[in-house]
Kinemage of the C-alpha trace (Angstrom):
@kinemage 1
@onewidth
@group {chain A} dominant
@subgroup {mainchain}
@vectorlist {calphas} color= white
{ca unk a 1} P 10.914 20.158 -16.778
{ca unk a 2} L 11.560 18.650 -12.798
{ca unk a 3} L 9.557 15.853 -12.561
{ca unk a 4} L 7.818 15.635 -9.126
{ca unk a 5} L 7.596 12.909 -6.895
{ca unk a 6} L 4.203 10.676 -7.207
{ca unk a 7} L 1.647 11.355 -4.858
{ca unk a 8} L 0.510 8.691 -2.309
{ca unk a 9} L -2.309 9.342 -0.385
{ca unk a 10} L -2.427 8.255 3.547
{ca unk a 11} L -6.360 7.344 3.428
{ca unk a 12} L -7.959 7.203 6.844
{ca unk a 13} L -11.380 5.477 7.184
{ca unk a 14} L -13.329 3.934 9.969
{ca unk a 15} L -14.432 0.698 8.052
{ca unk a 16} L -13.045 -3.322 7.535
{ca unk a 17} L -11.143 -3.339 3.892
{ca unk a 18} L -9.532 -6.172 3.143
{ca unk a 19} L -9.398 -9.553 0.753
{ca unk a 20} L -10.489 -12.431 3.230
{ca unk a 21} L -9.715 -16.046 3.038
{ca unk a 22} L -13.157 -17.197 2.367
{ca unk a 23} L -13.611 -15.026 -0.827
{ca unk a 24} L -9.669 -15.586 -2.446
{ca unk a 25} L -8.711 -19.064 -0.337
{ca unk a 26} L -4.811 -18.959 -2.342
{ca unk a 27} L -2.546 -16.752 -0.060
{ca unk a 28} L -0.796 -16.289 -4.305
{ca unk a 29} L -3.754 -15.501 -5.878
{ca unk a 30} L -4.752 -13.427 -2.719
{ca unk a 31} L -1.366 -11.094 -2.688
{ca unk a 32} L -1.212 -10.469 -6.405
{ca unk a 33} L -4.889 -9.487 -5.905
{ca unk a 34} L -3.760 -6.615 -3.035
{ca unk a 35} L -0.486 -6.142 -5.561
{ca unk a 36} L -2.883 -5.284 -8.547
{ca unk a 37} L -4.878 -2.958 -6.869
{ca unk a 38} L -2.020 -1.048 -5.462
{ca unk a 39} L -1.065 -0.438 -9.384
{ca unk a 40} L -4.819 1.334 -10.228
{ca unk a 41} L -5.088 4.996 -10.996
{ca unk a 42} L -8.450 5.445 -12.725
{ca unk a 43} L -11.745 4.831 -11.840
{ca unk a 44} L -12.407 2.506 -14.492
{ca unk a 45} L -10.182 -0.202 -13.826
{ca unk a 46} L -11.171 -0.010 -10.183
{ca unk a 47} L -15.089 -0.929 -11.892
{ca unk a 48} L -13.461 -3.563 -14.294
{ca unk a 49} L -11.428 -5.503 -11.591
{ca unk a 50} L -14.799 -5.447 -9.393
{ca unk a 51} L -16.448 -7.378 -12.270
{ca unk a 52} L -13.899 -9.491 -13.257
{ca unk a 53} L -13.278 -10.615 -9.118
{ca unk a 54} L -16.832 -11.464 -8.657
{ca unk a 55} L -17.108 -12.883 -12.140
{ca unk a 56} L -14.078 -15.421 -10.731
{ca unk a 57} L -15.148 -15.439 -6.750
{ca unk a 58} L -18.746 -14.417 -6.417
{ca unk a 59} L -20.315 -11.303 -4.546
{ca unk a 60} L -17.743 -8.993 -2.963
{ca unk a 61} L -18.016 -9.490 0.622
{ca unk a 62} L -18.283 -6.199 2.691
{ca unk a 63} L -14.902 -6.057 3.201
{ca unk a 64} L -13.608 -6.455 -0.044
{ca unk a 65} L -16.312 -4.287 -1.280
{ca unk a 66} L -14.470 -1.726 1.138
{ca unk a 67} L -11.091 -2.201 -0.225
{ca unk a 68} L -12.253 -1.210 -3.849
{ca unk a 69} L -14.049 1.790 -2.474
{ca unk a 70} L -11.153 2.854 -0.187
{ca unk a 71} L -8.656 2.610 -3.434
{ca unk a 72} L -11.244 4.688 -5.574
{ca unk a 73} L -10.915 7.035 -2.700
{ca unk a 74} L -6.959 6.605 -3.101
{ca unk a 75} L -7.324 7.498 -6.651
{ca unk a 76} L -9.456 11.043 -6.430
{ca unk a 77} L -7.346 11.499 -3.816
{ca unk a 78} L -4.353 11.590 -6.055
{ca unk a 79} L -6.156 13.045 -9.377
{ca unk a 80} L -6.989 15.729 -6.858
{ca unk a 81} L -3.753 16.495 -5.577
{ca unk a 82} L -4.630 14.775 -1.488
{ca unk a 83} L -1.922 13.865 0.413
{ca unk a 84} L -3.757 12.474 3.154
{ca unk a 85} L -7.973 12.016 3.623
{ca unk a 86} L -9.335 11.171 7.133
{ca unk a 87} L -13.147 10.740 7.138
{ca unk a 88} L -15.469 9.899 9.631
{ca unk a 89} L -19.466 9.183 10.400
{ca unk a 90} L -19.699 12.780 10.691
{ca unk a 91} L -16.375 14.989 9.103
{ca unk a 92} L -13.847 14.795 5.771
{ca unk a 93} L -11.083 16.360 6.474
{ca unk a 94} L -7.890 16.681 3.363
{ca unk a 95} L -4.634 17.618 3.598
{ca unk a 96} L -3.550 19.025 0.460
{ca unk a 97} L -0.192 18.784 -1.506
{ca unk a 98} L 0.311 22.153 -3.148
{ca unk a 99} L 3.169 20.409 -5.085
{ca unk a 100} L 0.594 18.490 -6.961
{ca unk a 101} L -2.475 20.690 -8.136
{ca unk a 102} L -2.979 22.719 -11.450
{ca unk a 103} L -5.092 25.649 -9.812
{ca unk a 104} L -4.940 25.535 -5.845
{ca unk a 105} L -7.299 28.726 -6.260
{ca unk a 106} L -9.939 26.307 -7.446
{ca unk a 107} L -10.440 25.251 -3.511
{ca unk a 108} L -10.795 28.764 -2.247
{ca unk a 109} L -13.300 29.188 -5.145
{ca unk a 110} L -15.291 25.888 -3.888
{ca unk a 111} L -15.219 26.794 -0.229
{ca unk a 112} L -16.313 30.279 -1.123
{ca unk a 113} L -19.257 28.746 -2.766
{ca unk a 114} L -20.960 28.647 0.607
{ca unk a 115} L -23.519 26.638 2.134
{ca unk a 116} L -22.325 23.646 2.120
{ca unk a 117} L -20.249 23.251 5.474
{ca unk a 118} L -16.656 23.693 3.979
{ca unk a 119} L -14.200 25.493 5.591
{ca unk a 120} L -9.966 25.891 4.405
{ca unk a 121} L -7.437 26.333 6.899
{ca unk a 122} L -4.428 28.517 6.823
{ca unk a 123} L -2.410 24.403 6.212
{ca unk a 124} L -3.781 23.468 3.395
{ca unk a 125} L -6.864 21.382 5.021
{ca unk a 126} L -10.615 21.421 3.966
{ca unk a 127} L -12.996 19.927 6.553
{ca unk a 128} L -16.335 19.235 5.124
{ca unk a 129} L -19.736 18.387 7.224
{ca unk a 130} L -21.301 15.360 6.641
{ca unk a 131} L -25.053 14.272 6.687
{ca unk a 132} L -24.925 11.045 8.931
{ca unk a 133} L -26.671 9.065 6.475
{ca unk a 134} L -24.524 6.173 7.255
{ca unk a 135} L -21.387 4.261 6.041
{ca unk a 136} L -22.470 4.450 2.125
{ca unk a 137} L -24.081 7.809 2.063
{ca unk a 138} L -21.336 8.860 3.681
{ca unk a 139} L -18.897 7.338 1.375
{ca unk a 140} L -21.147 8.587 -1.678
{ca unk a 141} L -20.506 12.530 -0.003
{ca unk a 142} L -17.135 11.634 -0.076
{ca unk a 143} L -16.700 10.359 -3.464
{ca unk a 144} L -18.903 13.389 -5.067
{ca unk a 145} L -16.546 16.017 -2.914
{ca unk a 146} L -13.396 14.936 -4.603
{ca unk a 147} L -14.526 14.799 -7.692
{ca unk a 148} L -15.725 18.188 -7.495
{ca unk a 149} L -12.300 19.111 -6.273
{ca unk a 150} L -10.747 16.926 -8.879
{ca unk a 151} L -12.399 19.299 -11.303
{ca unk a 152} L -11.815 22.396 -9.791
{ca unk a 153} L -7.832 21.776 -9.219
{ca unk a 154} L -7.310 20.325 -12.921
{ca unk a 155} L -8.948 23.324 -14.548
């Protein structure tokens, strides 16, 4: 069997995500943090490394607290075959990789589902209506859409 190439999501999101100097003051300790959490793929470590970091550091500022959730996004992004996510206060929109889904037919099947403000282009992009309930709600809409498509594709 070919062995495809890995999927890395472009993510696109309207908030502050980074480690600042205030939480992880060693510019080391600081890039192996950012090197770690380029290595994640499941949801779980993403939840472990958030309680070992503010076991260590303290409460995850905002913008670290950003990061974590923009790599969980990375990860349902790849576990749901996304090549690229772009989300705003009001629309998601993915780009999907064909390459790297189980059953494509599983999006069709979603959109078809009705009601819900999908709609699937003819390139392989689902936009998706938001309820402006603000940055974590809409995070939250975010997060439950992929893994619905996660589930969907993989079946």
């Amino acid at each position: 069997e070919e062995v495809g190439k890995a999927l890395e999501p472009e993510i696109n999101v309207t908030i502050s995500t980074f480690l600042p100097e205030t939480y992880i003051p060693d510019i080391d300790q600081r890039l192996a943090t950012y090197r770690r959490l380029a290595r994640m793929h499941s949801l779980k470590e993403i939840s472990d490394f958030k309680a070992e970091m503010e076991d260590r550091f303290g409460l995850l500022p905002p913008e670290a607290s950003n990061l974590l959730i923009k790599i969980m996004l990375r990860v349902l992004c790849i576990q749901a075959g996304i090549r690229r996510l772009d989300l705003n206060e009001e629309q998601l929109s993915l780009h999907f990789s064909e390459e790297h889904q189980k059953n494509p037919m599983g999006i069709l099947e979603m959109v078809g589902d009705g009601g819900r403000g999908f709609s699937f282009s003819p390139d392989n992009v689902l936009t998706a209506d938001l309820k402006k309930t603000g940055t974590g709600g809409v995070m939250s809409q975010t997060k439950n859409i992929l893994k619905e498509i996660r589930q969907r594709v993989n079946a």
